[in-house]
NUKOL-394359 format. One record per residue: residue number from 0; residue in three letters; chain; x, y, z of N, C-alpha, C in turn. Coordinates in Angstrom, 1 decimal, always signed. Layout:
<atoms>
<NUM, ALA, A, <X, Y, Z>, <X, Y, Z>, <X, Y, Z>>
...
</atoms>
This chain:
<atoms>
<0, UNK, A, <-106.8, +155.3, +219.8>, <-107.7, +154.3, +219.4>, <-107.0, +153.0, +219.1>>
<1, UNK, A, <-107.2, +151.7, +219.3>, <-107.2, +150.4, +219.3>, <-107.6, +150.3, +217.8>>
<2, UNK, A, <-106.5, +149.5, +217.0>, <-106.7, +149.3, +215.9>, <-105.5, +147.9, +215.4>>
<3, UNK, A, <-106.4, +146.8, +215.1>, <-105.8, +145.8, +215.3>, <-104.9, +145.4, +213.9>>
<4, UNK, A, <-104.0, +145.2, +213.3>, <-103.8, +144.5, +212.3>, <-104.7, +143.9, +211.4>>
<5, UNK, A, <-104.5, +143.9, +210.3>, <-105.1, +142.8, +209.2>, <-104.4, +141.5, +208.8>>
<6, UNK, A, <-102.8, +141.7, +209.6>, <-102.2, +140.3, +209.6>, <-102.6, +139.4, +210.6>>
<7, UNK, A, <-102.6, +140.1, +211.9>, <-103.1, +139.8, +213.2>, <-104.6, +139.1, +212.9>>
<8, UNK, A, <-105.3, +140.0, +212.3>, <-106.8, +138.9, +212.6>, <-106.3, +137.6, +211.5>>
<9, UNK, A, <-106.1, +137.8, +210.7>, <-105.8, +136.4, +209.5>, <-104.9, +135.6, +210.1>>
<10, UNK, A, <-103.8, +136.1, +211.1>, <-103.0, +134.7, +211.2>, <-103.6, +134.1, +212.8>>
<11, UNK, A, <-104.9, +134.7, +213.0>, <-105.7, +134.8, +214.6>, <-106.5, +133.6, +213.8>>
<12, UNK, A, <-107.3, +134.2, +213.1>, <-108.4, +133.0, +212.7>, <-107.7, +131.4, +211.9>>
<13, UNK, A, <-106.2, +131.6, +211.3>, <-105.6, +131.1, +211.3>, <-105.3, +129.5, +212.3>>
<14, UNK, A, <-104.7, +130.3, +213.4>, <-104.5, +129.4, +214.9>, <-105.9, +129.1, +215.2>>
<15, UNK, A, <-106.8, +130.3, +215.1>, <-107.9, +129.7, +215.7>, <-108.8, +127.9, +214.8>>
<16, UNK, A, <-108.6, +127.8, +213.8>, <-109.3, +126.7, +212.6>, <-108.0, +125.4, +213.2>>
<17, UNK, A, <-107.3, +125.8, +213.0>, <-106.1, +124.5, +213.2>, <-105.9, +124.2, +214.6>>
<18, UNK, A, <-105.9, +124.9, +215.7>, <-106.1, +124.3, +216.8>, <-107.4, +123.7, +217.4>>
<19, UNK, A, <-108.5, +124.1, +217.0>, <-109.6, +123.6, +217.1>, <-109.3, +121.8, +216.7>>
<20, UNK, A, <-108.7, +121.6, +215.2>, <-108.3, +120.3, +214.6>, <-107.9, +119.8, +215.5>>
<21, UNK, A, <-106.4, +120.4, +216.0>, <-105.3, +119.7, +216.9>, <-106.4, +119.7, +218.2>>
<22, UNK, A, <-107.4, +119.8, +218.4>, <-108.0, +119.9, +219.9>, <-109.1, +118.8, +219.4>>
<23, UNK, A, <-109.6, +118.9, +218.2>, <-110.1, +117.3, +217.9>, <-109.6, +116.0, +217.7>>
<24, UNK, A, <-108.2, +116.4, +216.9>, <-107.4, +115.2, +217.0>, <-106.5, +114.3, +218.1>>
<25, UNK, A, <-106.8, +115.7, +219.3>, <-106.4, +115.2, +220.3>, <-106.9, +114.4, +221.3>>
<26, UNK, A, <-108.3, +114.8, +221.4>, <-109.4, +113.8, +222.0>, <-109.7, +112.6, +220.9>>
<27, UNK, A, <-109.6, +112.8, +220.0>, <-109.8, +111.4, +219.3>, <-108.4, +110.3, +219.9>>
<28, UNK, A, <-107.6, +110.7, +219.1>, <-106.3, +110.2, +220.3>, <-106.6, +109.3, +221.5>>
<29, UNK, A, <-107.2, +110.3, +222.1>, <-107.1, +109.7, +223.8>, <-107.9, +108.9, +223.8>>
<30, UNK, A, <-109.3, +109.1, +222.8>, <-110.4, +107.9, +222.8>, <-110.1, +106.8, +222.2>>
<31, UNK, A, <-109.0, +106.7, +221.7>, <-109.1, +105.5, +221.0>, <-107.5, +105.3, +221.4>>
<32, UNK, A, <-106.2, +105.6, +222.5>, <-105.8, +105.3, +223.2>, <-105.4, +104.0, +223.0>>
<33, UNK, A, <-106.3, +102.9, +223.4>, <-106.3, +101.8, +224.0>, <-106.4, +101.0, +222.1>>
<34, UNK, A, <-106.7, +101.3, +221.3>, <-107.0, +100.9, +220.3>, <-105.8, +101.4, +219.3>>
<35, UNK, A, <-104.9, +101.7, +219.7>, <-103.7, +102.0, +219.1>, <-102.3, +101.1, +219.5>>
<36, UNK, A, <-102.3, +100.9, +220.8>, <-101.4, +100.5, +221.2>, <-101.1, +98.7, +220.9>>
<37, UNK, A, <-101.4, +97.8, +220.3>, <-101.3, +96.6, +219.6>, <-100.5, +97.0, +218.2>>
<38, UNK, A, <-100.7, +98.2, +217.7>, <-100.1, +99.0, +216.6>, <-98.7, +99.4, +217.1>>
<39, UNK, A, <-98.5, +100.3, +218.0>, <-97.4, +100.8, +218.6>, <-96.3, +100.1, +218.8>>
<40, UNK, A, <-97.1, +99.0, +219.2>, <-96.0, +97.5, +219.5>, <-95.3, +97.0, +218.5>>
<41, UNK, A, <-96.4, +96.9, +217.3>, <-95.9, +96.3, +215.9>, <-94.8, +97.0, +215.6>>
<42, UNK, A, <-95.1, +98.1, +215.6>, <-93.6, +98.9, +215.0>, <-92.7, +99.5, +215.9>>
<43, UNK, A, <-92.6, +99.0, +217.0>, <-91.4, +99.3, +218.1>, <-91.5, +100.4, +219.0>>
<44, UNK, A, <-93.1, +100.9, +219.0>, <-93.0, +102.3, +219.2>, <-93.5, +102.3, +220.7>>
<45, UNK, A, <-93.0, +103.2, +221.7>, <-93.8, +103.1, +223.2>, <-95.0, +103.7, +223.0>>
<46, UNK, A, <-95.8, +103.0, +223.9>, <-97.3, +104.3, +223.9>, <-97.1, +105.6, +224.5>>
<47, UNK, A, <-97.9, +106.2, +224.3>, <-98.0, +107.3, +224.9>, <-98.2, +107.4, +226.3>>
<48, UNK, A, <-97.8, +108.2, +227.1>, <-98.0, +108.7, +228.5>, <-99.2, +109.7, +228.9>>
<49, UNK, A, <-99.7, +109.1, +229.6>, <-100.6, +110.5, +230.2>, <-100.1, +112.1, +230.4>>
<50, UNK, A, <-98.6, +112.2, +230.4>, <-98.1, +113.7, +230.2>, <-98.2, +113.9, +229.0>>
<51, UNK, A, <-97.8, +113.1, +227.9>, <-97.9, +113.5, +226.6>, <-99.6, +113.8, +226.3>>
<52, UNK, A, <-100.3, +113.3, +226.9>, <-101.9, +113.8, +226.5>, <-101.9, +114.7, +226.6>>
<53, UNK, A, <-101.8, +115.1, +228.3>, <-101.6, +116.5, +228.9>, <-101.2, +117.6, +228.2>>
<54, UNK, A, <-99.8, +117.2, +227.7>, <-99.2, +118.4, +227.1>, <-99.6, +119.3, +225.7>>
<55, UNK, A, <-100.3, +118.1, +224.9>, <-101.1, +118.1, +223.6>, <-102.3, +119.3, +224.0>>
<56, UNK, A, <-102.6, +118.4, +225.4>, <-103.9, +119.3, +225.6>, <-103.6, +120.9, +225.7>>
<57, UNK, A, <-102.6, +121.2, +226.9>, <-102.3, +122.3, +227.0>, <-102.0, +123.0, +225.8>>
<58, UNK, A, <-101.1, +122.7, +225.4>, <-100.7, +123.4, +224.1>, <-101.5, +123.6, +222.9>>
<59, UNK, A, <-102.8, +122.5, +223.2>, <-103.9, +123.5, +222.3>, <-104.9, +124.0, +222.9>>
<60, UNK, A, <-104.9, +124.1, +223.8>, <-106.1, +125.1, +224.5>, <-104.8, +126.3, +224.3>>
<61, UNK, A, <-103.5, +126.4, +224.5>, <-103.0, +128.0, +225.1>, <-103.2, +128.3, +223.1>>
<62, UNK, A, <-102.7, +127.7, +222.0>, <-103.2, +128.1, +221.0>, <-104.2, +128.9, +220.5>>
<63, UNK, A, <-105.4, +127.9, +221.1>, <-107.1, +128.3, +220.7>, <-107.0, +129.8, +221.4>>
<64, UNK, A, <-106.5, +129.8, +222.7>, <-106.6, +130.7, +223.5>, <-105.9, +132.2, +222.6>>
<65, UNK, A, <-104.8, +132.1, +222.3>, <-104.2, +132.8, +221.6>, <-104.7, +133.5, +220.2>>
<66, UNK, A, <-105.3, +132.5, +219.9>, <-106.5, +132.8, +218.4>, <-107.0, +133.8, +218.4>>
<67, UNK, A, <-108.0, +133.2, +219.7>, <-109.6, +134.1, +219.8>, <-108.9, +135.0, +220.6>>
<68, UNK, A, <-108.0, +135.2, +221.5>, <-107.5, +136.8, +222.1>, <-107.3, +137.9, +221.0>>
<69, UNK, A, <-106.2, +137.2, +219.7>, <-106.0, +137.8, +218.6>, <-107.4, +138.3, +217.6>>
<70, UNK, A, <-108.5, +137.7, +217.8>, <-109.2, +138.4, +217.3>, <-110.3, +139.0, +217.6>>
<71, UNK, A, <-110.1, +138.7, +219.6>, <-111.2, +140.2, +219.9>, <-110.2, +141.2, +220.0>>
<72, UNK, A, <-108.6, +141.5, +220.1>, <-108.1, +142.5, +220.6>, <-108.3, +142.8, +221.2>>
<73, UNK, A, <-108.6, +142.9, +222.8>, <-108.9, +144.0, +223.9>, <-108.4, +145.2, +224.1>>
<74, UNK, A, <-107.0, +144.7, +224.4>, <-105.8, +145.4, +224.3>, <-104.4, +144.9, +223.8>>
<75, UNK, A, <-103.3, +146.0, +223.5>, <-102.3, +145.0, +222.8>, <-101.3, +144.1, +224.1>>
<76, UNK, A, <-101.9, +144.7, +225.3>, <-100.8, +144.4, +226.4>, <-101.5, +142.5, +226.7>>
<77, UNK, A, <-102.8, +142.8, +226.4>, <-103.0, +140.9, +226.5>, <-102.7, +140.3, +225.4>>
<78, UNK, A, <-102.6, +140.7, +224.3>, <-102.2, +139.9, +223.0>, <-100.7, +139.8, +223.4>>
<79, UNK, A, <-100.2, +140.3, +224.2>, <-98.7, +140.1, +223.8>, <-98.4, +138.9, +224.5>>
<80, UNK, A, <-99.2, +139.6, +226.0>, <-98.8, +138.2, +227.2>, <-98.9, +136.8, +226.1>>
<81, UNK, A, <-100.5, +136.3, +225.8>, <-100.7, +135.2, +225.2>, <-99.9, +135.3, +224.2>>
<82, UNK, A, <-99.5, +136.1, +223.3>, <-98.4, +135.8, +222.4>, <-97.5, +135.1, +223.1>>
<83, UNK, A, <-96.7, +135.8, +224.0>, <-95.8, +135.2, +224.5>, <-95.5, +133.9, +224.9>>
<84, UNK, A, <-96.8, +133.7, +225.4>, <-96.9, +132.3, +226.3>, <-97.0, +131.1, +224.9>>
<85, UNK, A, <-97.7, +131.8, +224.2>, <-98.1, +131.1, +222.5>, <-96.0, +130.4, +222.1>>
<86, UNK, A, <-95.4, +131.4, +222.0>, <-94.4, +131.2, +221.5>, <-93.6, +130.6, +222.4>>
<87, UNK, A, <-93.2, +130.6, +223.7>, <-92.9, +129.7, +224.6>, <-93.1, +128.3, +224.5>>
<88, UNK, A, <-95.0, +128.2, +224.7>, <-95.2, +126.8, +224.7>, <-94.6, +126.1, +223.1>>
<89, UNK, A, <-94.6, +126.8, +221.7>, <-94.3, +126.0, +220.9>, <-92.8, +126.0, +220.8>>
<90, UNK, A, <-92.2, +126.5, +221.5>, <-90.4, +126.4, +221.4>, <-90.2, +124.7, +222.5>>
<91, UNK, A, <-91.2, +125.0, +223.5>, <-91.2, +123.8, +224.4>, <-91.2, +122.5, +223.9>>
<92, UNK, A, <-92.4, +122.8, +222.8>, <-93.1, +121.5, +222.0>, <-92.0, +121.2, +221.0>>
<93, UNK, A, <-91.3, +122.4, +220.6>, <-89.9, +121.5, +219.8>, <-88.8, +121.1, +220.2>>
<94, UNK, A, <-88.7, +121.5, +221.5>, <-87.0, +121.2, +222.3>, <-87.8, +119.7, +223.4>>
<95, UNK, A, <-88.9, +119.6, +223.5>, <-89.3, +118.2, +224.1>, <-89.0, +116.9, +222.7>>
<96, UNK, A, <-89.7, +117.4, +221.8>, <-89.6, +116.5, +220.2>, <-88.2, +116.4, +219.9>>
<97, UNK, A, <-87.5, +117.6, +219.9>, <-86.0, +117.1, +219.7>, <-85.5, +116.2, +220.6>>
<98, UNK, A, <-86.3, +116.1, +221.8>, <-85.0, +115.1, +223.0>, <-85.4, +113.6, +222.7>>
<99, UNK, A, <-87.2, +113.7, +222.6>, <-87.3, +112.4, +222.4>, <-87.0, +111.5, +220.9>>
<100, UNK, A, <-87.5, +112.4, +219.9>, <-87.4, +111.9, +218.0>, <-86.2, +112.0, +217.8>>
<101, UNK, A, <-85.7, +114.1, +218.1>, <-84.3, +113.7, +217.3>, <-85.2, +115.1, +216.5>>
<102, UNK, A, <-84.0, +116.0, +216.4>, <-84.3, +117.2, +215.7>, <-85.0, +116.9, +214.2>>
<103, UNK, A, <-85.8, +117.1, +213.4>, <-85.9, +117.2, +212.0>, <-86.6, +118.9, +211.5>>
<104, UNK, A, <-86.1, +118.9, +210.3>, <-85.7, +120.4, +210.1>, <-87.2, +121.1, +210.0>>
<105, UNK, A, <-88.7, +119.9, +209.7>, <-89.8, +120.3, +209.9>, <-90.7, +121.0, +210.9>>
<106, UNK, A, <-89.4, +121.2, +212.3>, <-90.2, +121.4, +212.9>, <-89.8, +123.1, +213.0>>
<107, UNK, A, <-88.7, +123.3, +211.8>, <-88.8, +125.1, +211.7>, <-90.3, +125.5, +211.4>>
<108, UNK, A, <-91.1, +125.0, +210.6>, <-92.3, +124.8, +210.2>, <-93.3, +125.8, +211.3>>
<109, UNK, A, <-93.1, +125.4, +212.5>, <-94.1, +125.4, +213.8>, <-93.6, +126.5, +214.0>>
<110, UNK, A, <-92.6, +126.9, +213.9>, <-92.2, +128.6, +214.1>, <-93.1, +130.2, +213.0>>
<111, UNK, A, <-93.2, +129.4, +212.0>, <-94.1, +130.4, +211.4>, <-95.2, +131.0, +211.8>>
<112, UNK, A, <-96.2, +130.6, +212.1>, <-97.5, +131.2, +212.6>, <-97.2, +131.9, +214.3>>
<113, UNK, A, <-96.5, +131.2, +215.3>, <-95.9, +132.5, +216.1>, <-95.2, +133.7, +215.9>>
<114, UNK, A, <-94.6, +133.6, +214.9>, <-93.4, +134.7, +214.4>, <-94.3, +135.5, +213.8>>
<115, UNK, A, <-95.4, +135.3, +212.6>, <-96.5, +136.0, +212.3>, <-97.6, +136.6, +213.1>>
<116, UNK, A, <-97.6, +135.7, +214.2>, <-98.9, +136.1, +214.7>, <-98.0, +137.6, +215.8>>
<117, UNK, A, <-96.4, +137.4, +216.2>, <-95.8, +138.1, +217.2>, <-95.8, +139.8, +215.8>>
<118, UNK, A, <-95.4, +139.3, +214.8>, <-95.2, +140.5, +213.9>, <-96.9, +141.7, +213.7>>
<119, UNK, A, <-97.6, +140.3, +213.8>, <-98.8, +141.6, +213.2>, <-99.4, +142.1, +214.8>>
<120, UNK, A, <-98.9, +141.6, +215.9>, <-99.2, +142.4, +217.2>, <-98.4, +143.7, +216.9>>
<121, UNK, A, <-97.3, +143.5, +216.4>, <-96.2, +144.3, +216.8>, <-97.0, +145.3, +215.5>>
<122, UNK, A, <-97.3, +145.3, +214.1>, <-98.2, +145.9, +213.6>, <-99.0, +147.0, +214.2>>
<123, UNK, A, <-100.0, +146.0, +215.1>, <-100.8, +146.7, +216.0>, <-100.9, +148.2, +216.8>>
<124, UNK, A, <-101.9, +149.1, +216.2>, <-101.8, +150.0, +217.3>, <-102.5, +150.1, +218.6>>
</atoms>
């Protein structure tokens, strides 16, 4: 019998609330794009690229995706894939940040809720 964790659904509904944000804050972003960049300038900053939208995007839909997998459970063999991919894409999103910003130690931060969300799979019967 399929029996999912109780860390798994909490750190599920977890990703699921905050990527939803990062998936609103992301299209606000792009909407108002053009209304930032007079800003960017002032303080020396380049605008953004259409891959950086892109990437934002991806990496919160594979989140959202990850959420709601974690909290229908089908099976543990798809929770793992999308785990996986979950934890990939956010190792990406910090070794991209380190090349362009410059390492800072916040971004150990982004590691917690994969490491949680991979532990209560592993939970999981």
């Amino acid at each position: 019998m399929k029996r999912k964790s109780k860390l798994l659904n909490v750190v599920s509904i977890i990703i699921i609330v905050l990527s939803a944000l990062g998936l609103l804050g992301t299209l606000a972003t792009i909407a108002m794009s053009g209304m930032l960049e007079p800003y960017l300038e002032a303080y020396g900053a380049a605008p953004l690229s259409a891959v950086d939208y892109v990437f934002s995007l991806v990496l919160t839909v594979i989140e959202l995706a990850a959420g709601i997998m974690g909290v229908m459970y089908r099976s543990k063999k798809s929770v793992l894939i999308i785990g996986v991919i979950y934890c990939i894409s956010i190792l990406a999103n910090i070794a991209i940040s380190t090349v362009t910003v410059g390492f800072m130690f916040t971004y150990v931060f982004n590691l917690i809720l994969p490491i949680l969300y991979m532990w209560g799979w592993y939970l999981s019967e």
